[in-house]
C-alpha positions in Angstrom: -53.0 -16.4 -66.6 -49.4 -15.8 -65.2 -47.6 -13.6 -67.4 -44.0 -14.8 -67.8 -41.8 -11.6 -66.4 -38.3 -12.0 -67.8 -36.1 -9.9 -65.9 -33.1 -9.3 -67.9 -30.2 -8.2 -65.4 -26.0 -8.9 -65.4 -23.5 -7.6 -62.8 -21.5 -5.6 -65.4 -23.1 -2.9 -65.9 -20.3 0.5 -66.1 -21.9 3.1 -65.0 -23.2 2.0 -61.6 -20.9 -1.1 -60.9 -22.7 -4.2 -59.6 -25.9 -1.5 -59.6 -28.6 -4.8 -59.1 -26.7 -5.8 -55.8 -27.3 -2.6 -54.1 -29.0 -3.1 -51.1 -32.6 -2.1 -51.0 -35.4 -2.6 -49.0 -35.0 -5.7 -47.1 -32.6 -7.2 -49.7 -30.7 -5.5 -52.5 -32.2 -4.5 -56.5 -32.6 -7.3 -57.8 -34.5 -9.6 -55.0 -36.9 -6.2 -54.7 -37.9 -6.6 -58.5 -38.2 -10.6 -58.1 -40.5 -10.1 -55.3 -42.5 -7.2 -56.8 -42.9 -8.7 -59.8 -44.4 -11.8 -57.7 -46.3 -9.1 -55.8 -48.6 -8.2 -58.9 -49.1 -11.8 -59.8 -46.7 -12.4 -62.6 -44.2 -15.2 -63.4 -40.7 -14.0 -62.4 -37.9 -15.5 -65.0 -34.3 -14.1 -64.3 -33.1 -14.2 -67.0 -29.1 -13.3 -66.8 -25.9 -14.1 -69.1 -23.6 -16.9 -69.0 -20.5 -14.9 -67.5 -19.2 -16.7 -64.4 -19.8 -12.8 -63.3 -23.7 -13.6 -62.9 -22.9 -16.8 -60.7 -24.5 -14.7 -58.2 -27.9 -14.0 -59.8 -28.2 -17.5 -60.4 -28.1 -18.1 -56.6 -30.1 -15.1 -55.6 -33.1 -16.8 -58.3 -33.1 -20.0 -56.6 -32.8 -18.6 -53.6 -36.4 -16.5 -54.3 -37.7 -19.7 -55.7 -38.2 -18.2 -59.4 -36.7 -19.8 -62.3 -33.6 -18.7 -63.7 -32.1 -18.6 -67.5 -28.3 -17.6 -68.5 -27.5 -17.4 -72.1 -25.6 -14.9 -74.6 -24.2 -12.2 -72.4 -24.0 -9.7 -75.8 -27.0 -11.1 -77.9 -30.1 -10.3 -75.1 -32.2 -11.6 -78.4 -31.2 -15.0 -78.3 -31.2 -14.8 -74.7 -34.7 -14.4 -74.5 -35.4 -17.0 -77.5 -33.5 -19.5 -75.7 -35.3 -18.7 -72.4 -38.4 -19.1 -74.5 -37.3 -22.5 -75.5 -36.3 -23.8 -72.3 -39.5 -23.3 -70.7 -42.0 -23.5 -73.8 -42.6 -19.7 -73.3 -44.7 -18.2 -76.6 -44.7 -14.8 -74.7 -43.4 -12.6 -72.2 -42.8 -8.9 -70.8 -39.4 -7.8 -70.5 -38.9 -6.1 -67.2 -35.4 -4.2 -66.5 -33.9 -4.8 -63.1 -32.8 -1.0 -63.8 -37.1 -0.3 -63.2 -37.3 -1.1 -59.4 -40.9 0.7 -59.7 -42.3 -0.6 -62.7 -46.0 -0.5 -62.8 -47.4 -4.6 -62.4 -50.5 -3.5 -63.5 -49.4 -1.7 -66.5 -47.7 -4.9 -67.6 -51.1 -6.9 -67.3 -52.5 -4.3 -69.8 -49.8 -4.3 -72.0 -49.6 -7.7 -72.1 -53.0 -9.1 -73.2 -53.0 -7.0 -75.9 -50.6 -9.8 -77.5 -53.8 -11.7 -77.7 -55.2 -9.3 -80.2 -52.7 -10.5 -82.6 -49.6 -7.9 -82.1 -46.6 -9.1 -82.0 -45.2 -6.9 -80.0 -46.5 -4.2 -77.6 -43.6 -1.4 -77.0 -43.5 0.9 -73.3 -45.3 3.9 -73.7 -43.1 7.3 -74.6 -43.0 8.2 -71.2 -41.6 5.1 -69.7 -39.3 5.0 -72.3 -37.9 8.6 -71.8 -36.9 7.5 -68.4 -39.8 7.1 -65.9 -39.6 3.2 -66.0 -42.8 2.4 -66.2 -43.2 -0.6 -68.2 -41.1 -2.7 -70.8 -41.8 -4.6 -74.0 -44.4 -7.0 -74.3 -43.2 -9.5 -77.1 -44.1 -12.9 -78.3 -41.6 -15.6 -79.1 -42.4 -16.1 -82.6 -41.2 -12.9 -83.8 -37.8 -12.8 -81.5 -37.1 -16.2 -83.5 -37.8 -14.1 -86.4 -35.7 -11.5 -85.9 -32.7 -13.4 -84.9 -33.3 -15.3 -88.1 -32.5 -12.1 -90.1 -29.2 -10.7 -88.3 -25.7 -12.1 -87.8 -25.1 -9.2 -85.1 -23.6 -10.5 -81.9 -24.6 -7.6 -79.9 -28.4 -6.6 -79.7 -28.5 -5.2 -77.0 -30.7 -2.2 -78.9 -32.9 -4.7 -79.6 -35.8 -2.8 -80.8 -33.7 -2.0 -83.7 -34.0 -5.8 -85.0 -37.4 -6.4 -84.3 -38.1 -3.6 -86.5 -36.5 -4.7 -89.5 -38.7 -8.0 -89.3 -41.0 -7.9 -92.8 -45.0 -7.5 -91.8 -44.2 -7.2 -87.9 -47.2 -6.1 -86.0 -46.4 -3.4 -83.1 -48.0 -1.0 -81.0 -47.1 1.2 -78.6 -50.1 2.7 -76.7 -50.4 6.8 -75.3 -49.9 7.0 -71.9 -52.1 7.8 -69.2 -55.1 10.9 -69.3 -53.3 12.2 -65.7 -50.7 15.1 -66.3 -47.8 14.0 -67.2 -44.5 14.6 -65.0 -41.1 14.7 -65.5 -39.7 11.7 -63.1 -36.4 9.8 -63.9 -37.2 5.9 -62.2 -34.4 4.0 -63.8 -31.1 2.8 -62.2 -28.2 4.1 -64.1 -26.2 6.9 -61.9 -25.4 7.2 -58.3 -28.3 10.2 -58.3 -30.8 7.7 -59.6 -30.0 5.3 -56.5 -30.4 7.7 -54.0 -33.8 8.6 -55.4 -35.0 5.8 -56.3 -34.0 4.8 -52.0 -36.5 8.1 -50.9 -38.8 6.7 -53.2 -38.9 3.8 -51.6 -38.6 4.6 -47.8 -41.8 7.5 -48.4 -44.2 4.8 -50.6 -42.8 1.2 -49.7 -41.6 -1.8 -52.2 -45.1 -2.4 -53.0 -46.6 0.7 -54.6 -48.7 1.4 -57.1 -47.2 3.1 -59.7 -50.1 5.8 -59.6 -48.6 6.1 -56.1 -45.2 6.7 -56.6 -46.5 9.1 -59.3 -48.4 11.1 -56.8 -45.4 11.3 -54.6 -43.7 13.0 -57.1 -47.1 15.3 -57.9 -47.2 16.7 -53.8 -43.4 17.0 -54.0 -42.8 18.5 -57.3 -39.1 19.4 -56.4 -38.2 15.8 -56.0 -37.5 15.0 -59.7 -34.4 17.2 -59.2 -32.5 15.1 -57.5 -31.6 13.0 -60.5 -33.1 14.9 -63.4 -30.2 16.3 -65.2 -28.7 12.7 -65.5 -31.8 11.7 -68.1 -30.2 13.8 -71.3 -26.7 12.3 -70.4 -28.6 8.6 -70.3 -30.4 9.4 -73.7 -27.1 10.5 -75.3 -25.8 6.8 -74.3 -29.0 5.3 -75.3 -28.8 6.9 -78.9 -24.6 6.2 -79.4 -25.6 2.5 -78.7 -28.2 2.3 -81.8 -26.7 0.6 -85.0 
């Protein structure tokens, strides 16, 4: 079954201007996480923000043959209800264009666990806390649900919504047996950029995340070169909750 991947990604991001444009690979951000998303055999849905802004997303989806949504550029709830809507999508995994190395097989786990009646499968604590792992798996039914019950125009801390729906059905699974490691893998800061570029040069666009993990295991210095960005990124993370 092809799991619909909704990549949720806009040009105005503040900290990192334009930060899905940088190149990367043999394109820029954003076509690397369209095509690795494709890579591991799930559905690819850009799904980006009505802001004449994004005009350039829309082109870069059509031009990677995947389909393409724009809607609320503050409410990223409705964004992915209406995206549901449009393509008669009852469930999906969110993936960040900030996670160029998310793990595809991860997802697939995640995922089917939607079958056994959750309503929505959260990233594990790790991935999460910034190693970028894996996003939320989430069906339609209770995003509809939750943008029933608030009048908020930005949820972009969406998490906080879905949680105030009555009876809702969540879990969020351990992470792996291996050791854990301290690895920052998102796209915020010009730091993350540049690691997130050695990462790829040393293990390729296509890795397995158990890959890029080891990386970081025979070079245990590595982490450093972005590291003390991650509290500064929590700090924001926290001072956008409601």
């Amino acid at each position: 079954m092809d799991i619909p991947a909704f990549i949720t990604v806009r040009t105005t991001s503040s900290r990192l201007p334009q930060k899905c444009l940088l190149p990367f690979g043999e394109g820029n951000v954003i076509e690397h996480v369209i095509r690795r998303a494709r890579f591991f055999g799930l559905d690819p849905v850009v799904c980006t923000t009505d802001n004449v802004s994004d005009d350039v997303l829309e082109h870069i989806a059509r031009q990677e043959g995947v389909k393409v949504f724009r809607g609320s550029e503050t409410h990223k709830l409705k964004r992915w209800l209406d995206c549901c809507q449009a393509f008669h999508i009852t469930a999906f995994h969110t993936v960040d264009a900030d996670d160029p190395f998310f793990d595809g097989e991860l997802v697939k786990k995640r995922f089917a666990l939607l079958s056994g009646g959750y309503d929505v499968v959260t990233p594990t604590a790790a991935s999460s806390a910034g190693s970028a792992s894996v996003g939320y798996s989430l069906t339609e039914a209770i995003v509809r649900k939750a943008c029933a019950l608030t009048d908020a125009e930005d949820t972009e801390m969406m998490w906080y919504y879905l949680d105030k729906v009555p009876g809702l059905k969540k879990i969020q699974l351990t992470d792996t047996d291996m050791a854990p490691i301290q690895v920052r893998l998102t796209l915020d800061y010009e730091e993350d950029y540049w690691l997130l570029c050695t990462v790829l040069r040393l293990a390729g666009p296509n890795a397995q995340r158990r890959e890029v993990d080891g990386l970081f295991r025979r070079n245990p210095d590595l982490y450093q070169m972005n590291w003390f960005r991650n509290q500064e990124w929590k700090n924001a993370q926290l001072a956008k909750k409601v």
